[in-house]
Phi, psi and omega in degrees: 000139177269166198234149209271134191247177136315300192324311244268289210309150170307102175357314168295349188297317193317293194294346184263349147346290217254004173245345157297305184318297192255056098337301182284356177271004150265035164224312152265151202235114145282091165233184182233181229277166190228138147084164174270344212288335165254044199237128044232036162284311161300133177249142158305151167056027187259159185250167201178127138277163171213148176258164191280118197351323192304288207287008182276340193114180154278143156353128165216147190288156187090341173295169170284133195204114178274151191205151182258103163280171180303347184247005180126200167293115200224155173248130150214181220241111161266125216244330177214156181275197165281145179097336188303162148238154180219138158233157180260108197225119190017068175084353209221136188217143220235099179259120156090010198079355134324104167287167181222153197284143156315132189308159161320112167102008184269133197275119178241186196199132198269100193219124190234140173173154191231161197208140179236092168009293223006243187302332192275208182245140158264143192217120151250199161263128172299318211250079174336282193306334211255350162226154185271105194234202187270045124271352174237000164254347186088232212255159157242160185262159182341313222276344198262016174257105241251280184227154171273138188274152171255174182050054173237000000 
């Protein structure tokens, strides 16, 4: 019997090696934070993981969600689900007519409007003044939420 060599193992170990190894990257996603629109919890250029949309649940509102908005990869705040309606009232904003209180530390901006969900979700920036959401792309849909930021 022969006794097993490196020359020997099989062609397949390298790879299953190496997919154990970046195994744990289909489920978390690193990247890093872009922009001011989520500060000052976020900082620019700061790293964050996430997990990734299969494996986060469905959406629930006040998380964190990197999403491929119309202008690329952006992290907000989903502030309303599908079916919802939200309105915006001097800085202060209302879903289904219930206010809801603003995240900790959010920069608001005295903005009146009102915007109604149907599939997608609304998402904003904690740092109000400083982003670009769905007030100026509207609702965005499930598939465009990418991954949930953790520790947020």
């Amino acid at each position: 019997m022969k006794a097993w060599s490196p020359a020997w193992s099989p062609a397949w170990v390298p790879a299953a090696a190496l997919a154990l190894a970046l195994s744990p990257l289909a489920v978390l996603h690193p990247f890093q934070v872009r922009g001011r629109s989520m500060e000052p919890l976020l900082k620019d250029g700061e790293l964050r993981f996430a997990l990734r949309a299969w494996a986060a649940g469905p959406p629930r509102r006040g998380e964190l969600w990197l999403v491929e908005g119309p202008e690329g990869p952006a992290v907000k705040r989903i502030a309303a689900l599908p079916g919802e309606r939200l309105e915006l009232r001097d800085g202060d904003f209302f879903v289904d007519g219930r206010r809801i209180p603003p995240p900790e530390g959010a920069t608001l901006e005295r903005q009146d409007g009102a915007w109604a969900c149907g599939e997608g979700c609304f998402l904003l920036g904690d740092n109000r003044p400083a982003s670009r959401d769905s007030r100026a792309w509207g609702p965005l849909p499930r598939a465009a939420l990418r991954a949930r930021v953790l520790g947020s």
